[in-house]
OpenMM code with the backbone's topology and positions (N, CA, C; nanometers):
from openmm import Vec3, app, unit

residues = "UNK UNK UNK UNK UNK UNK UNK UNK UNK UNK UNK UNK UNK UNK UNK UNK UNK UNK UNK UNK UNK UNK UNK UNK UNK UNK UNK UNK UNK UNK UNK UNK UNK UNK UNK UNK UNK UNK UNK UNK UNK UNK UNK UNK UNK UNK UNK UNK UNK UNK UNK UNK UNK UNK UNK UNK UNK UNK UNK UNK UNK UNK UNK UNK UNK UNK UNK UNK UNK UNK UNK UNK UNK UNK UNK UNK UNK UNK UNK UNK UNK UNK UNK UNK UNK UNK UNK UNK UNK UNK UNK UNK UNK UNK UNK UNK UNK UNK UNK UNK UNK UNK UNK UNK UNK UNK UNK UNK UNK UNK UNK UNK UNK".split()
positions = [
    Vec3(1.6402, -2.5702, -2.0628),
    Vec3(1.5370, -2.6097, -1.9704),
    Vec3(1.4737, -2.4880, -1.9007),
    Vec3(1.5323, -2.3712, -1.8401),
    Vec3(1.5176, -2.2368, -1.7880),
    Vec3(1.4692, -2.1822, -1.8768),
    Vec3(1.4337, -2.1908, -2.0064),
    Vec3(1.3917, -2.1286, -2.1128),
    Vec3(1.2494, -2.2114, -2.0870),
    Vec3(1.2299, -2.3208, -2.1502),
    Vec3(1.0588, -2.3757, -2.1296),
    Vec3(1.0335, -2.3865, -2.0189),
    Vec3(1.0651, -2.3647, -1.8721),
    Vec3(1.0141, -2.3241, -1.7757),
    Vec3(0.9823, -2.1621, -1.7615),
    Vec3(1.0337, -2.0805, -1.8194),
    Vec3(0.9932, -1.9407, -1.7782),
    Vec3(0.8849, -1.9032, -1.9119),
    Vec3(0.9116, -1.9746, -2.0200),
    Vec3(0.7626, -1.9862, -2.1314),
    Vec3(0.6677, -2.0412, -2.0483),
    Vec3(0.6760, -2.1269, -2.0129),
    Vec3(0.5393, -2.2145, -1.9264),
    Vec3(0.4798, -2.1245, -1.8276),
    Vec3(0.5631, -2.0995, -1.7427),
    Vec3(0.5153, -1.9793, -1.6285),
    Vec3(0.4478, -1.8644, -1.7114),
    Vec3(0.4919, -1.7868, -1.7995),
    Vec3(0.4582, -1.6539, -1.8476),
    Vec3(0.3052, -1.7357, -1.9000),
    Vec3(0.2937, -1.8063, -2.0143),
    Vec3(0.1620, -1.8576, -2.0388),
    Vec3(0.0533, -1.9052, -1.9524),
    Vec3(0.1018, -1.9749, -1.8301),
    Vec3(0.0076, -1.9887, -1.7377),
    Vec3(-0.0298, -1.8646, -1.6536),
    Vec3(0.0782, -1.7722, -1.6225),
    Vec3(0.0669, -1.6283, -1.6089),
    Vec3(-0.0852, -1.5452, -1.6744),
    Vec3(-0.0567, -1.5694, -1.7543),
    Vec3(-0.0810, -1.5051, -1.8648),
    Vec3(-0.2547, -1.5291, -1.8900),
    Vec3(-0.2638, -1.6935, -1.8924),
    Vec3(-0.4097, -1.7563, -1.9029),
    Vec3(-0.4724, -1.7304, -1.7607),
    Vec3(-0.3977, -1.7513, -1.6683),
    Vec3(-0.4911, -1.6706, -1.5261),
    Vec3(-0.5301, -1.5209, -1.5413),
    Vec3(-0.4303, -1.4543, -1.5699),
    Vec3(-0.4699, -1.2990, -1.6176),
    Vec3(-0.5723, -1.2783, -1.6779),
    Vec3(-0.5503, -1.3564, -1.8130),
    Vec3(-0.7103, -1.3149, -1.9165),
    Vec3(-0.8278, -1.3861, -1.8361),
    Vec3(-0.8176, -1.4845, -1.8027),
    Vec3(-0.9755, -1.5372, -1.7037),
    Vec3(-1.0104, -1.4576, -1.5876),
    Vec3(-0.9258, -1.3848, -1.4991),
    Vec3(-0.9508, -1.3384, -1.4499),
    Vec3(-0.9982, -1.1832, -1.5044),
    Vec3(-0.9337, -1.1223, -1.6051),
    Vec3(-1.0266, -1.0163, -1.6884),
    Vec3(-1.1220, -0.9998, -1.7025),
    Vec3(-1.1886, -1.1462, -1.7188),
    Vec3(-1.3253, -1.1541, -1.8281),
    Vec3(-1.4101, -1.1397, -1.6801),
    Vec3(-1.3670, -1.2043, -1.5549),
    Vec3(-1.4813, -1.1939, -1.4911),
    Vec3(-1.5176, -1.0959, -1.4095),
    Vec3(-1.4009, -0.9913, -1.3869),
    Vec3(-1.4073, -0.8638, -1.3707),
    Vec3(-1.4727, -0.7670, -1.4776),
    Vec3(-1.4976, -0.8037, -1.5664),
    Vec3(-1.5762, -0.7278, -1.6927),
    Vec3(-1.7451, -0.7466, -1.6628),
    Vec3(-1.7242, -0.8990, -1.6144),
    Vec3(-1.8911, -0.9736, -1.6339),
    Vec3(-1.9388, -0.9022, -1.5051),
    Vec3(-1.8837, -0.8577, -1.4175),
    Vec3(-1.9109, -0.8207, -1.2320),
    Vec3(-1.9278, -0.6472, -1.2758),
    Vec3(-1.8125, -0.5650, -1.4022),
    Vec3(-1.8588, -0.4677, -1.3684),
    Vec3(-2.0103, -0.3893, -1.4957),
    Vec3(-2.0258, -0.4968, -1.5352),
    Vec3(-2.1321, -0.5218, -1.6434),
    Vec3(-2.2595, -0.5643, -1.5488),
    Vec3(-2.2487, -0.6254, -1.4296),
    Vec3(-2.3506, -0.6505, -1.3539),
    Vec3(-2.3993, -0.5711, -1.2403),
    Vec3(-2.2958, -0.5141, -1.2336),
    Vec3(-2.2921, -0.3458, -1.1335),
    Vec3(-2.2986, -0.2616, -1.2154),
    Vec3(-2.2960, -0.2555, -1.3102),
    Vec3(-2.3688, -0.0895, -1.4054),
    Vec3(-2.4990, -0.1322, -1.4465),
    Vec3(-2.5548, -0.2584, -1.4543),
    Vec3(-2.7265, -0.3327, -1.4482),
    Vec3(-2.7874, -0.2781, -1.3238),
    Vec3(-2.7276, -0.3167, -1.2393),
    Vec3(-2.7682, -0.3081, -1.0712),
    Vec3(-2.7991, -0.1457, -1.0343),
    Vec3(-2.6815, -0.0858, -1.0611),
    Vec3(-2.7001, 0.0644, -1.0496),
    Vec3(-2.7879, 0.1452, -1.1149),
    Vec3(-2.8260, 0.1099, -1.2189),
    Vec3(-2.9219, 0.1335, -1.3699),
    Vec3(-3.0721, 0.1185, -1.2790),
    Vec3(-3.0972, -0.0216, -1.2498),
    Vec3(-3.2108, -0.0395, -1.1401),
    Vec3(-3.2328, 0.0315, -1.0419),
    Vec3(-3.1198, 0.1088, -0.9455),
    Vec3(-3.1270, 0.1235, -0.8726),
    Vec3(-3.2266, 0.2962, -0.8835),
    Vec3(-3.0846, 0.3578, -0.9740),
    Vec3(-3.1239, 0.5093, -1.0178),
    Vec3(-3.2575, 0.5047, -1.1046),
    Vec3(-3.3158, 0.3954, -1.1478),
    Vec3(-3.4478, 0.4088, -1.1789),
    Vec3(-3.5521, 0.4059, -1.0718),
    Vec3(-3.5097, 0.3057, -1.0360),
    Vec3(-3.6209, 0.2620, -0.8553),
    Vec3(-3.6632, 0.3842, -0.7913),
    Vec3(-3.5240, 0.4898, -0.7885),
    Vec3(-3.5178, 0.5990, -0.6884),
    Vec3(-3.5541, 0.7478, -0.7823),
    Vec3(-3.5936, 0.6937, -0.9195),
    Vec3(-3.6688, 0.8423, -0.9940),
    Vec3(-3.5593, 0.9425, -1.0499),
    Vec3(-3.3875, 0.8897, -0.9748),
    Vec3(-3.2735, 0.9421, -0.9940),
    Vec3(-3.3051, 1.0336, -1.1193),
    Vec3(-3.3180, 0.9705, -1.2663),
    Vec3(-3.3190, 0.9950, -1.3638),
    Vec3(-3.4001, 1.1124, -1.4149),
    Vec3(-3.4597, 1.1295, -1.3600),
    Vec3(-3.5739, 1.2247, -1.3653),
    Vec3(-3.5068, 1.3497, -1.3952),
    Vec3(-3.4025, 1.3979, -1.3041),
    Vec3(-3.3538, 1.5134, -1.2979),
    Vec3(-3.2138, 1.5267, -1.3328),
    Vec3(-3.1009, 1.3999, -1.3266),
    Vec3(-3.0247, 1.3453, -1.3253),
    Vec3(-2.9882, 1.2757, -1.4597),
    Vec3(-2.8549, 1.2850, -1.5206),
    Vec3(-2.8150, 1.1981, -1.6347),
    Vec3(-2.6481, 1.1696, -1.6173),
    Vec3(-2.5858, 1.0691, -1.7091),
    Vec3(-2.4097, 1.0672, -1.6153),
    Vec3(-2.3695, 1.1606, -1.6692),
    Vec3(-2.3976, 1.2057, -1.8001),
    Vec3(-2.2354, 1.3441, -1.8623),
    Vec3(-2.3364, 1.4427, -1.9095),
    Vec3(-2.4443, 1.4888, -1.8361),
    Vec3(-2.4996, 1.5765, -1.9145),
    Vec3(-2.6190, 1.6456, -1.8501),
    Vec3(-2.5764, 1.7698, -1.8057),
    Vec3(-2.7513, 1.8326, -1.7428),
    Vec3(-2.8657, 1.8199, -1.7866),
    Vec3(-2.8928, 1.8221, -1.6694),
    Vec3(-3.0602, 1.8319, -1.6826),
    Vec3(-3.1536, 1.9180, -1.6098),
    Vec3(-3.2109, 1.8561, -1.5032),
    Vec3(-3.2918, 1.9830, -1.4049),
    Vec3(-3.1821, 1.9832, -1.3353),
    Vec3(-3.0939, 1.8980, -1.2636),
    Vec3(-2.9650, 1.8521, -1.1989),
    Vec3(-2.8904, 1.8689, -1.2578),
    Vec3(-2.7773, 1.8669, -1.1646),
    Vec3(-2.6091, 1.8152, -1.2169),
    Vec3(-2.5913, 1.6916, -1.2775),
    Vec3(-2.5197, 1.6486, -1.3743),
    Vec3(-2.4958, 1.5401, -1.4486),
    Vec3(-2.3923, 1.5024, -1.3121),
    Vec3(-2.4251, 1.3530, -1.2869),
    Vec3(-2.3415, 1.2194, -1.2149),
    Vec3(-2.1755, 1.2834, -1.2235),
    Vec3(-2.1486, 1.2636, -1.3617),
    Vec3(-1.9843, 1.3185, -1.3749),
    Vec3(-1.9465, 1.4577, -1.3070),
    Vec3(-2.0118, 1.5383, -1.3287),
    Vec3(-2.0099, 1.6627, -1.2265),
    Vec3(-2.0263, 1.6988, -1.0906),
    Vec3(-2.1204, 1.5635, -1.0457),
    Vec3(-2.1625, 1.5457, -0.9395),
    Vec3(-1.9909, 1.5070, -0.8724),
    Vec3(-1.9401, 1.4049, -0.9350),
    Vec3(-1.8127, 1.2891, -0.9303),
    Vec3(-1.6920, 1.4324, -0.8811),
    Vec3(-1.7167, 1.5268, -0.9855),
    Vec3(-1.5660, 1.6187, -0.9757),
    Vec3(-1.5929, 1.7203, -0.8439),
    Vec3(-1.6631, 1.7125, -0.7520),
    Vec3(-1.7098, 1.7773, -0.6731),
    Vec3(-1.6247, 1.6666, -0.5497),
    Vec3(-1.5625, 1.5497, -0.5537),
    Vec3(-1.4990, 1.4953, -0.4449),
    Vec3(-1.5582, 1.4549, -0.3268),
    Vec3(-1.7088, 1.4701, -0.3343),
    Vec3(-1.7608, 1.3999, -0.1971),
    Vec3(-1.7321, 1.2923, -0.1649),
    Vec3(-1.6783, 1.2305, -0.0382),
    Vec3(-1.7211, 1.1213, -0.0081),
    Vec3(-1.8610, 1.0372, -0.0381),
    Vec3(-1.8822, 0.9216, 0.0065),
    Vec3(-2.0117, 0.8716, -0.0440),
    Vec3(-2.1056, 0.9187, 0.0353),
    Vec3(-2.0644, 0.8677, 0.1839),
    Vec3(-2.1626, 0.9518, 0.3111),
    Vec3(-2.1853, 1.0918, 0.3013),
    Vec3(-2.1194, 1.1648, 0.2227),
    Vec3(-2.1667, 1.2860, 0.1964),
    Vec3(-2.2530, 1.3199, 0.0670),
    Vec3(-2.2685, 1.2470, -0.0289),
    Vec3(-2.3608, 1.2017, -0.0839),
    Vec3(-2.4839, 1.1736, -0.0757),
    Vec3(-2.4903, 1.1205, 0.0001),
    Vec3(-2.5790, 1.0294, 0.0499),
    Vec3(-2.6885, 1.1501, 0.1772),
    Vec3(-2.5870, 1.1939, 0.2247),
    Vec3(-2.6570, 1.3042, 0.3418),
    Vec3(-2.6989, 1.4188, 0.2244),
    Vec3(-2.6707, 1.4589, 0.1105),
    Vec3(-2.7021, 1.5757, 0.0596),
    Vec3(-2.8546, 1.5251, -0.0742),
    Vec3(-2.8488, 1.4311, -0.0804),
    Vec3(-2.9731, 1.3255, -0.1144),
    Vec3(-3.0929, 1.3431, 0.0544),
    Vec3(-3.0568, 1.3117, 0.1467),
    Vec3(-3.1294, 1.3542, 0.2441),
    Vec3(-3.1956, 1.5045, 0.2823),
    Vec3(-3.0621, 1.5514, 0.2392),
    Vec3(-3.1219, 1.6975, 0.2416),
    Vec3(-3.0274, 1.7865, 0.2427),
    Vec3(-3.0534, 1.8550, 0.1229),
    Vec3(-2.9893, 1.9030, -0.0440),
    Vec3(-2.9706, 2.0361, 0.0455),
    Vec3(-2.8269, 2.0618, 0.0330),
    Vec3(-2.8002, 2.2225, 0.0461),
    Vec3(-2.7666, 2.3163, -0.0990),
    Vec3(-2.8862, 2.3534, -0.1173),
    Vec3(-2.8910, 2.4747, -0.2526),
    Vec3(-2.7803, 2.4773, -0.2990),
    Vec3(-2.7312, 2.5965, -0.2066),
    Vec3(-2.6483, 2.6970, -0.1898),
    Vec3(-2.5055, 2.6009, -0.2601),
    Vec3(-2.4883, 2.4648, -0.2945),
    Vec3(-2.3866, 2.3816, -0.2951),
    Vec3(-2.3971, 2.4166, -0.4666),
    Vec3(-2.5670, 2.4482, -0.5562),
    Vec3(-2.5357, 2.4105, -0.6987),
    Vec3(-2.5875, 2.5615, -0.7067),
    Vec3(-2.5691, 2.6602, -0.6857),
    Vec3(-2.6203, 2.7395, -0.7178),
    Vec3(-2.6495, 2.7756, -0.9150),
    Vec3(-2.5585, 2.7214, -0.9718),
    Vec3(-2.6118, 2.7476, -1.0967),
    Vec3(-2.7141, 2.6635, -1.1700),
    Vec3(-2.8416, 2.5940, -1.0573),
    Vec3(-2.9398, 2.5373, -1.1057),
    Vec3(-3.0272, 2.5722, -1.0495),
    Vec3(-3.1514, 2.6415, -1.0738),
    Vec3(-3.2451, 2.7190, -1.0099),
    Vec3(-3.3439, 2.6486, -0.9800),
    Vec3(-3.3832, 2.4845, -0.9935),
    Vec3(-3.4964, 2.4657, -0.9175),
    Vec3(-3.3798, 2.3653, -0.8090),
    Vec3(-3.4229, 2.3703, -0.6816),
    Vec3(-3.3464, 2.2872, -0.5831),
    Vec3(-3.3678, 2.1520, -0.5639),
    Vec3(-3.2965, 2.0701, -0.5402),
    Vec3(-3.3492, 1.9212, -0.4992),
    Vec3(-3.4658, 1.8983, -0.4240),
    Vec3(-3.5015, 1.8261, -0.4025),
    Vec3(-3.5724, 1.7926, -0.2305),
    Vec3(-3.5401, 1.6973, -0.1531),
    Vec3(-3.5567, 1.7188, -0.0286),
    Vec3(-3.5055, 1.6154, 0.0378),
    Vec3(-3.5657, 1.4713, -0.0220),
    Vec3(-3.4998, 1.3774, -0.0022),
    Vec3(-3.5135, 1.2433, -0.0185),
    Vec3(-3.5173, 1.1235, 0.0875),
    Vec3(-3.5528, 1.2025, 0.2670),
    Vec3(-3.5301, 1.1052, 0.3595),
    Vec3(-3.5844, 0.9460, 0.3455),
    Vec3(-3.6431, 0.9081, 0.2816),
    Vec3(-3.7294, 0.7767, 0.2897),
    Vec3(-3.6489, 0.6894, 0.2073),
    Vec3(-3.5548, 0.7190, 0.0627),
    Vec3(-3.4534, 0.6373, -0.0093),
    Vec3(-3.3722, 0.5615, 0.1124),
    Vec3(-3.3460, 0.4480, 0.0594),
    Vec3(-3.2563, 0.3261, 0.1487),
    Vec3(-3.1353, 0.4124, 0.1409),
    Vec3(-3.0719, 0.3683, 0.2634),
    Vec3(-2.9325, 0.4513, 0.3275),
    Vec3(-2.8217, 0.3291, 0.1873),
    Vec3(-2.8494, 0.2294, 0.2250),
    Vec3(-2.7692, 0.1094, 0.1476),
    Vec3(-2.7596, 0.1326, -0.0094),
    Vec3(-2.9105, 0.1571, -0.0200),
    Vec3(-2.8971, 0.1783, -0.1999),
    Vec3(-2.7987, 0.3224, -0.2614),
    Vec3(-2.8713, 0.4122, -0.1404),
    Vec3(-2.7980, 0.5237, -0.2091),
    Vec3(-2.6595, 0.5604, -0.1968),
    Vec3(-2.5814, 0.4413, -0.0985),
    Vec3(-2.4289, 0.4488, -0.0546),
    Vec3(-2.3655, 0.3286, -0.2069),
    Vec3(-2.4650, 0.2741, -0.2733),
    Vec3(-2.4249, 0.2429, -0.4116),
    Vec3(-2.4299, 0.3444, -0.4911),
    Vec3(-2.5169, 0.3544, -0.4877),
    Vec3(-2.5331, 0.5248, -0.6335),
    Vec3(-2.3886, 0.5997, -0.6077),
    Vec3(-2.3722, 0.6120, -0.4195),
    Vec3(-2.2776, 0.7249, -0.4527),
    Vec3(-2.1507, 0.6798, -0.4656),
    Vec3(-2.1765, 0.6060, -0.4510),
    Vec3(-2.0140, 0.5169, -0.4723),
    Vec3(-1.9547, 0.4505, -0.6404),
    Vec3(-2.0663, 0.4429, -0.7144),
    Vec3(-2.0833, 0.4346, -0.8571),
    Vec3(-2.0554, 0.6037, -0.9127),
    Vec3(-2.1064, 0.7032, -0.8642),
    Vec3(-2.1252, 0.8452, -0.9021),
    Vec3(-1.9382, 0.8660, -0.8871),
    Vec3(-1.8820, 0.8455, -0.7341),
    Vec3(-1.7755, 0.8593, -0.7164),
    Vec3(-1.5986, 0.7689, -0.8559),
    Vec3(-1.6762, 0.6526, -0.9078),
    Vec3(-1.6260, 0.6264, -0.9876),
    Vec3(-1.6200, 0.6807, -1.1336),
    Vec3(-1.7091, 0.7918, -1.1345),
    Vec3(-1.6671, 0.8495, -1.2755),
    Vec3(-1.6108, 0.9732, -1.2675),
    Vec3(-1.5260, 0.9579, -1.1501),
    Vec3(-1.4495, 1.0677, -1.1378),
    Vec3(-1.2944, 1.0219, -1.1715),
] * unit.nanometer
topology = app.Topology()
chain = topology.addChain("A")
for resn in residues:
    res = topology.addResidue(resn, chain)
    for name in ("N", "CA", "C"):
        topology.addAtom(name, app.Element.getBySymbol(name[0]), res)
């Protein structure tokens, strides 16, 4: 009897686990949509790519640099050079981007670290 009760448990275990998988997949499939919008909205791309330079630091490089998001977010406001020096044209400030949107970007940027 302790035997088809601890089968039963592990399978119902088991079927909550995988449903709950799938919809953590579908949420982070709808937050890499969302973020996609976002870094377009904001021209991100322009200069910006995730694993790979451009006029900018690639996202992933951005990521191994350990900022917090709010610090992110303030250097999007207004870019201290002196932080990438091995890219010779500088950011510009960005004061007018939403404080909200860009505390997603950096918090997405911070996950591919």
């Amino acid at each position: 009897m302790k035997t088809i009760q601890t089968l039963i448990f592990c399978s119902l275990s088991l079927a909550i686990f995988s449903c709950g998988s799938g919809k953590k997949s579908e949420r982070q499939v709808a937050n890499k949509f969302k973020i996609k919008q976002l870094l377009e909205k904001n021209t991100c791309f322009t200069c910006h790519k995730q694993d790979e330079k451009l006029v900018g630091p690639s996202y992933a490089e951005i990521a191994k640099r350990n900022y917090s998001d709010e610090r992110i977010v303030e250097l999007i406001y207004k870019p201290e050079p002196e932080n990438w020096p091995e890219y010779p044209a500088p950011m510009i400030a960005l004061p007018h981007l939403d404080k909200k949107e860009l505390l997603e970007i950096a918090h997405w940027i911070n996950s591919l670290n």
